[in-house]
C-alpha positions as CSV (number, residue, x, y, z in Angstrom):
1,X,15.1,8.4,-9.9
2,X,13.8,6.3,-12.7
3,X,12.2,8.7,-15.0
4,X,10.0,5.6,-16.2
5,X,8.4,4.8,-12.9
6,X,7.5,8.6,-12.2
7,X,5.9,8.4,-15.3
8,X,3.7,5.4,-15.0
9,X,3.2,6.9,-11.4
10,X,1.6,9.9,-13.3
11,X,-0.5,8.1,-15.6
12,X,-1.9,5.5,-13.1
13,X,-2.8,7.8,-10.6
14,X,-5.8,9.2,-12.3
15,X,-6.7,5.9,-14.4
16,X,-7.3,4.5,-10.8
17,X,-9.3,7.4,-9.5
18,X,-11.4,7.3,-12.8
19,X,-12.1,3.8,-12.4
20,X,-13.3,4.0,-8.7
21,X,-15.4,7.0,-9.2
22,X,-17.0,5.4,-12.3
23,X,-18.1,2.5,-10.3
24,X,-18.8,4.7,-7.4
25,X,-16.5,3.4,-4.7
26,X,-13.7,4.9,-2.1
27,X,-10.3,4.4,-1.4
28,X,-7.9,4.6,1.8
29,X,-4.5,3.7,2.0
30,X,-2.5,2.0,4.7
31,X,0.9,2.6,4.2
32,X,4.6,1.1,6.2
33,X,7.5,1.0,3.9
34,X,6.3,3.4,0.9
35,X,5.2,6.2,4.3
36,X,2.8,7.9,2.5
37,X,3.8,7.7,-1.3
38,X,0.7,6.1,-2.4
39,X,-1.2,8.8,-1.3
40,X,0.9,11.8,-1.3
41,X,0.9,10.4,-5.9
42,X,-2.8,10.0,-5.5
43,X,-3.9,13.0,-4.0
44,X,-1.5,15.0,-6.7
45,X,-4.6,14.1,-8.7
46,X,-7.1,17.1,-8.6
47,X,-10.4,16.1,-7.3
48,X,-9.1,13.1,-5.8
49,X,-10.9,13.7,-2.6
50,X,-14.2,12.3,-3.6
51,X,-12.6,9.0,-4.0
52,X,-9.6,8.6,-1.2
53,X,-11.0,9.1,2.3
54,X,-7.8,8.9,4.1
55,X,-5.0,7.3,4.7
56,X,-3.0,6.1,7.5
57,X,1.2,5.8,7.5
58,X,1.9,2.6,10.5
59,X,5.5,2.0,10.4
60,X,5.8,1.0,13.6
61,X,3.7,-2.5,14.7
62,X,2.1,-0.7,17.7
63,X,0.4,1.7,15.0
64,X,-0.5,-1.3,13.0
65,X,-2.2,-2.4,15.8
66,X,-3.7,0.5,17.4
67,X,-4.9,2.6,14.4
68,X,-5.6,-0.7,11.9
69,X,-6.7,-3.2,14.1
70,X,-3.9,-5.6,13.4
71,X,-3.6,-8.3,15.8
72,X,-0.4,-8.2,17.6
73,X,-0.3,-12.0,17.8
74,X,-0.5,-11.9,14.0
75,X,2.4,-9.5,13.8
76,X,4.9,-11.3,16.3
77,X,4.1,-14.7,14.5
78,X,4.3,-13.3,10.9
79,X,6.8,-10.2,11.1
80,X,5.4,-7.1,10.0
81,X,6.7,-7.8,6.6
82,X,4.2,-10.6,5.6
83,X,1.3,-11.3,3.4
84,X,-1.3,-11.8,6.5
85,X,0.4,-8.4,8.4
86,X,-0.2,-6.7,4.7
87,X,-3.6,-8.2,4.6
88,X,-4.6,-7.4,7.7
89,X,-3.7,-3.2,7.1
90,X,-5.9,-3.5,4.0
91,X,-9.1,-4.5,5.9
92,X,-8.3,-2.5,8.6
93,X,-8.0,0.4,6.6
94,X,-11.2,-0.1,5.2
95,X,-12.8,-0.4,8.2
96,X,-11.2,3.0,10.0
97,X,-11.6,5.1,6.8
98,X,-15.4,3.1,6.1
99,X,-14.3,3.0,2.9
100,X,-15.0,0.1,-0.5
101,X,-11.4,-0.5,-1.3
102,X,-8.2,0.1,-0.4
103,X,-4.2,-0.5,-0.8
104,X,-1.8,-1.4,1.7
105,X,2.5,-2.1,1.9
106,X,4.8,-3.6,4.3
107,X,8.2,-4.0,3.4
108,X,11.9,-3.4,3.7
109,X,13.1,-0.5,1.7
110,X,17.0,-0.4,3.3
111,X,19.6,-0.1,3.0
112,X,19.7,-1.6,6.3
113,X,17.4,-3.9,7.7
114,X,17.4,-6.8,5.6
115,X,17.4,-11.0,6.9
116,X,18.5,-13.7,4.9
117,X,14.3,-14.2,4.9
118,X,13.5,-11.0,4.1
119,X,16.2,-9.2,2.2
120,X,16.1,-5.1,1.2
121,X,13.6,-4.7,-1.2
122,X,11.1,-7.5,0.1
123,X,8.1,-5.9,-0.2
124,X,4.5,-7.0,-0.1
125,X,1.1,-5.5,-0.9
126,X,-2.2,-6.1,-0.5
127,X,-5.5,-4.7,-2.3
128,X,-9.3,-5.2,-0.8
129,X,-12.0,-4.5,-3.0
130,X,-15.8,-5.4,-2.8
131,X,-14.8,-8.9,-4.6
132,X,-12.0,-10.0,-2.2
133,X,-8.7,-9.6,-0.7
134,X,-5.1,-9.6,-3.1
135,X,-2.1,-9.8,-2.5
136,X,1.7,-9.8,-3.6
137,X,5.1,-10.0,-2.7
138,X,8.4,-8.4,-4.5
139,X,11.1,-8.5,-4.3
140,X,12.9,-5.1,-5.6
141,X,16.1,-3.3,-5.9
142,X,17.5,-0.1,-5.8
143,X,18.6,2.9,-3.8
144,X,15.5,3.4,-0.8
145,X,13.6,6.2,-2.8
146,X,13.5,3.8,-5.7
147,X,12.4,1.1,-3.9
148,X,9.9,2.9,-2.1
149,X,8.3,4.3,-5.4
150,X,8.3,0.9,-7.2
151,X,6.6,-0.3,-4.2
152,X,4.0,2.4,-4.7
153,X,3.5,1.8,-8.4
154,X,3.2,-2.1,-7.5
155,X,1.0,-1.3,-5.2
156,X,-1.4,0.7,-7.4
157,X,-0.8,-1.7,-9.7
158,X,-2.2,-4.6,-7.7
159,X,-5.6,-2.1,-6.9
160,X,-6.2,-1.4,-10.3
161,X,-5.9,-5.0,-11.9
162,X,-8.4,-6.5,-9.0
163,X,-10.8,-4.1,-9.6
């Protein structure tokens, strides 16, 4: 493991829980390809549970659907691993956890599973805040636990710099 990305893992955890409880909003997650990293590093964090609400882990498109509200329709015409799919999980998370922000991944973290359109390590994320709806793609490499913690950092990343 990168010894560089735990780190800034460490350090943005609580910078992003400081900066949502100083403007006094909540967080959920709703997580595919990083299952459950972004919180699992996040609620590390002591006193992190009056900021993140919850969090959901929807690797499968009928969770997507079911637990976030994503429209199958949008998934079959997009893939799962697309910016409106990605979108779609942030809002919806928002709306099942009733919460002001939150951060959301879909991705391909391999080895296997890969297209020509969508290669290992395509992943994208997506950040709602009260201003708006961000989002990003990467495209990353690495062994799968790498990939899957870059993706997490990214994703915090992406939170923090729309807030």
């Amino acid at each position: 493991m990168d010894p560089y990305i735990l780190r800034d893992l460490e350090e943005i955890a609580p910078d992003l829980l400081d900066t949502l409880r100083e403007r006094g909003l909540t967080l959920s997650t709703a997580e595919s390809c990083t299952g459950g990293n972004i919180a699992h590093h996040l609620t590390l964090v002591p006193g992190c549970s009056d900021i993140l609400q919850g969090g959901a882990v929807t690797y499968s498109n009928r969770a997507k659907s079911d637990i976030l509200g994503v429209d199958p329709a949008v998934i079959e015409a997009n893939g799962a691993v697309s910016e409106p799919v990605v979108r779609a999980m942030a809002l919806g998370a928002c709306k099942a956890f009733r919460t002001d922000c939150a951060v959301a991944t879909s991705g391909i973290a391999g080895p296997g599973g890969g297209t020509d359109d969508k290669p290992v390590g395509t992943v994208w994320t997506a950040a709602v805040t009260p201003s708006g709806t961000v989002s990003e793609v990467y495209h990353l490499s690495g062994p799968r636990a790498e990939i899957i913690d870059k993706a997490t950092l990214l994703a915090l990343r992406l939170l923090i710099n729309a807030l």
